[in-house]
FIKOLZA-1660 file (N, C-alpha, C; in steps of 0.1 Angstrom, whole numbers, plus 5000, padded with zeros to 4 digits):
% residues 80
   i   px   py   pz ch aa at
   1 2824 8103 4111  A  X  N
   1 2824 8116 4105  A  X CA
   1 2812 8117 4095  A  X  C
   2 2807 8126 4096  A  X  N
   2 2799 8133 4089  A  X CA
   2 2799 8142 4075  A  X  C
   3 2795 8142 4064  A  X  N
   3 2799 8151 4057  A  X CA
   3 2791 8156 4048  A  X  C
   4 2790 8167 4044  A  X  N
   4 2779 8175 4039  A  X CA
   4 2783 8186 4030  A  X  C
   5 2773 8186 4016  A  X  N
   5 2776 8198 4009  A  X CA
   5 2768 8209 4011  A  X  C
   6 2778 8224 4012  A  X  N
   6 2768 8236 4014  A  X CA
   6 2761 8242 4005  A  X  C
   7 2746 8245 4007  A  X  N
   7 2740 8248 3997  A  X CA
   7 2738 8268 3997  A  X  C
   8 2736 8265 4009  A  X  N
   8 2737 8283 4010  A  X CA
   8 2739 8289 4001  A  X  C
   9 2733 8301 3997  A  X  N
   9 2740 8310 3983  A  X CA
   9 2754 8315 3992  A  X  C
  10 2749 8324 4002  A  X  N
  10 2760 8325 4012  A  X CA
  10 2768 8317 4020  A  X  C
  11 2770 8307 4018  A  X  N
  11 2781 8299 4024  A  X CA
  11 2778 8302 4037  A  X  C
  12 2789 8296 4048  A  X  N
  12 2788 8301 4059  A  X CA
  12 2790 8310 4068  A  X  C
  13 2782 8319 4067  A  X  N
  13 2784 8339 4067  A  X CA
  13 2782 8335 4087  A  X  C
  14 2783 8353 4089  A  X  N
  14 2784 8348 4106  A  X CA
  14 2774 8346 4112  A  X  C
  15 2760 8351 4110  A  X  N
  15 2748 8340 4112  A  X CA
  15 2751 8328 4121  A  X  C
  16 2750 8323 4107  A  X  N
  16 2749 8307 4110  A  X CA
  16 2763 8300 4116  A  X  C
  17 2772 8307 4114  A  X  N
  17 2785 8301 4120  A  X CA
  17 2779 8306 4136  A  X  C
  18 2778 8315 4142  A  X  N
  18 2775 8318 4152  A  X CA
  18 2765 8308 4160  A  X  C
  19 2752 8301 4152  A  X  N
  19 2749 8295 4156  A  X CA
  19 2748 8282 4158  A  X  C
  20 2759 8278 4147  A  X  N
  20 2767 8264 4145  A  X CA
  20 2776 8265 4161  A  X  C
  21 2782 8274 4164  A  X  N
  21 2794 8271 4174  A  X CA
  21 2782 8270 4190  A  X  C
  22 2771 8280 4190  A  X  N
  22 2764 8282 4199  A  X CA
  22 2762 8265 4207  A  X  C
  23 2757 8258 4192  A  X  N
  23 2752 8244 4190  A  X CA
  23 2768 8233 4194  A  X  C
  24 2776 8234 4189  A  X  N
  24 2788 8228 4194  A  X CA
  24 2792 8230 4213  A  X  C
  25 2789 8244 4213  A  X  N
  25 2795 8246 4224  A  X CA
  25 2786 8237 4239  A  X  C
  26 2775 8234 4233  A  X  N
  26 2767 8227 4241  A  X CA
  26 2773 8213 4246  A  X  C
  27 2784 8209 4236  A  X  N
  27 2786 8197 4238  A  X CA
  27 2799 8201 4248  A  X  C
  28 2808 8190 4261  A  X  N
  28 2816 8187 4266  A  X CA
  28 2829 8184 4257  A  X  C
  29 2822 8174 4248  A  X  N
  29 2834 8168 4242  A  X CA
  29 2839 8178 4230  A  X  C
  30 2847 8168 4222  A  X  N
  30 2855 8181 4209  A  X CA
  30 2843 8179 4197  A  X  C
  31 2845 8189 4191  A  X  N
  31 2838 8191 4173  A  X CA
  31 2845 8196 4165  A  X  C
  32 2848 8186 4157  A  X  N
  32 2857 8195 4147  A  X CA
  32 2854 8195 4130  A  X  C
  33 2852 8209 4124  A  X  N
  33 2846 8208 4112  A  X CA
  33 2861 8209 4098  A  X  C
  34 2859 8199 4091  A  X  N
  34 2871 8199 4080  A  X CA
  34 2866 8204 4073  A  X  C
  35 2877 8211 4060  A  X  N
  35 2873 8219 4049  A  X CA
  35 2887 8214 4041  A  X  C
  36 2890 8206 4031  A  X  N
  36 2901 8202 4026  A  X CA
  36 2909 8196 4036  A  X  C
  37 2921 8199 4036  A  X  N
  37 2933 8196 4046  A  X CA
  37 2929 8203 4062  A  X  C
  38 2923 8214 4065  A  X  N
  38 2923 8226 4075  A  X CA
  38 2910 8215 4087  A  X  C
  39 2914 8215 4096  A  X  N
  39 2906 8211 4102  A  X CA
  39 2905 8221 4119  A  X  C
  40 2893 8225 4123  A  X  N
  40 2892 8236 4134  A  X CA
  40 2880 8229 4144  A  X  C
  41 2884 8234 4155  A  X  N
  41 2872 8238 4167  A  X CA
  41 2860 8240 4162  A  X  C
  42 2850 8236 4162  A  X  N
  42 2833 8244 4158  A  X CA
  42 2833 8249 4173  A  X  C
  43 2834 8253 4178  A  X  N
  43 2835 8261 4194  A  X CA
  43 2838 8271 4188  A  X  C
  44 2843 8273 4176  A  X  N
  44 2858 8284 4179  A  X CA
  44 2848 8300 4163  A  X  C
  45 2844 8307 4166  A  X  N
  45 2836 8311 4153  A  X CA
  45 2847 8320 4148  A  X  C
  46 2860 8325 4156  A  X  N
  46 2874 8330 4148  A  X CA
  46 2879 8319 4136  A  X  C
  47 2882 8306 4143  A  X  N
  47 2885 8290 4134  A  X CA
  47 2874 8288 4126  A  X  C
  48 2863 8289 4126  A  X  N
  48 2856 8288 4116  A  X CA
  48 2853 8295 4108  A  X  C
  49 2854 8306 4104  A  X  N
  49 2851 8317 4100  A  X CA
  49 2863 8317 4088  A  X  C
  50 2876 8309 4097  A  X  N
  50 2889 8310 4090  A  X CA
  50 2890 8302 4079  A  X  C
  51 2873 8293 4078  A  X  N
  51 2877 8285 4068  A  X CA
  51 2873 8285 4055  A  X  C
  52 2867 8298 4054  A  X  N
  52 2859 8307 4041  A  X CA
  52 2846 8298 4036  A  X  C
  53 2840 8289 4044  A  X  N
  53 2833 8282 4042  A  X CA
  53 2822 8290 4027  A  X  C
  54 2821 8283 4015  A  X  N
  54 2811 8289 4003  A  X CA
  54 2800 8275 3997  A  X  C
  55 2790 8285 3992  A  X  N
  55 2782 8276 3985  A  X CA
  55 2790 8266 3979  A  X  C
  56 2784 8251 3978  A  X  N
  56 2796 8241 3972  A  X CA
  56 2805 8236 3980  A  X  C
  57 2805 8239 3987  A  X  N
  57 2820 8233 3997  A  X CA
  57 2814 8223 4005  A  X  C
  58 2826 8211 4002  A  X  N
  58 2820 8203 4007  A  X CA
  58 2827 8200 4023  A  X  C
  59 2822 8195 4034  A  X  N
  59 2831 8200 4049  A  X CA
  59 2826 8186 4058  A  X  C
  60 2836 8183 4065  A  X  N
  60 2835 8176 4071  A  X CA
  60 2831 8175 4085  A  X  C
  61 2822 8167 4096  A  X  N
  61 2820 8170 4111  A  X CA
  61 2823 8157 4118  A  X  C
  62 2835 8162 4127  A  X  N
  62 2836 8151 4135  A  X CA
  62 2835 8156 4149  A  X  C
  63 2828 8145 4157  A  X  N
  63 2822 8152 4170  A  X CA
  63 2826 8134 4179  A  X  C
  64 2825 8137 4194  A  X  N
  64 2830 8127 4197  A  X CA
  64 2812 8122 4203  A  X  C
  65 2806 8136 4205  A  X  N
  65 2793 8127 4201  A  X CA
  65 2781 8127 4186  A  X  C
  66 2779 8119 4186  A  X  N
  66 2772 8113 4174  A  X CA
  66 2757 8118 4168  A  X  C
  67 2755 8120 4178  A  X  N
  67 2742 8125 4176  A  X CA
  67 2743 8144 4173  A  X  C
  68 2754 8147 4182  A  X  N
  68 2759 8163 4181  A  X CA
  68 2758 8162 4161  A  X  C
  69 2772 8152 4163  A  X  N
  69 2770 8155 4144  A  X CA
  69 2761 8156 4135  A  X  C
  70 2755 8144 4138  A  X  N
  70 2742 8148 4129  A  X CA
  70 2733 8161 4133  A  X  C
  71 2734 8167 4141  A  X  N
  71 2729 8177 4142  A  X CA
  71 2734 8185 4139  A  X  C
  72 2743 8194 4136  A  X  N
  72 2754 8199 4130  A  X CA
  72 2751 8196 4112  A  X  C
  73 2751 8183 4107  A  X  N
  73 2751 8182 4096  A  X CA
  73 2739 8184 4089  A  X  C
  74 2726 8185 4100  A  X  N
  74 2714 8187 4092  A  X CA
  74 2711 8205 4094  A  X  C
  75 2719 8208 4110  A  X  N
  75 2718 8224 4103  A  X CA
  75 2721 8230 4093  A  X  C
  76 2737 8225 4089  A  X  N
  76 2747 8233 4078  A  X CA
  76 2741 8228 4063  A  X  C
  77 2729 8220 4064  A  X  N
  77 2725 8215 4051  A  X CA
  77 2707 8222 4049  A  X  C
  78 2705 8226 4061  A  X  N
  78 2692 8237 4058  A  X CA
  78 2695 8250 4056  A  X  C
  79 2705 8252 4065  A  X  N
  79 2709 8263 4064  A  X CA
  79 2705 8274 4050  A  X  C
  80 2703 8287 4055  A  X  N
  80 2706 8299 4043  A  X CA
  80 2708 8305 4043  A  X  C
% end
């Protein structure tokens, strides 16, 4: 697992969730982004969106491929 804090002033608005899931949906296997206890689909941009993602928040990515995550974790960390 992966895990990263968001720097965004805007957290994760639908932009970039949109293009986070675009990036997930590529993969076969599961991706799943944690936010405290809440854990969701990155496929899913209704589930994600659900998770109020904000500047500061720190979230977690688990992917069953490895390299997906890191990709995932260096988007959500350029992100803006």
């Amino acid at each position: 697992m992966r895990t990263v804090t968001i720097q965004a002033k805007n957290g994760l608005h639908a932009r970039p969730a949109a293009e986070l899931v675009k990036l997930a949906a590529a993969s076969e296997g599961d991706v799943t982004i944690i936010k405290g206890d809440k854990e969701v689909s990155a496929k899913s941009i209704m589930r994600l969106m659900s998770l109020g993602i904000l500047q500061g928040d720190e979230v977690g990515i688990k992917a069953d491929d490895a390299e997906l995550a890191d990709t995932l974790a260096d988007f959500l960390e350029k992100m803006e």
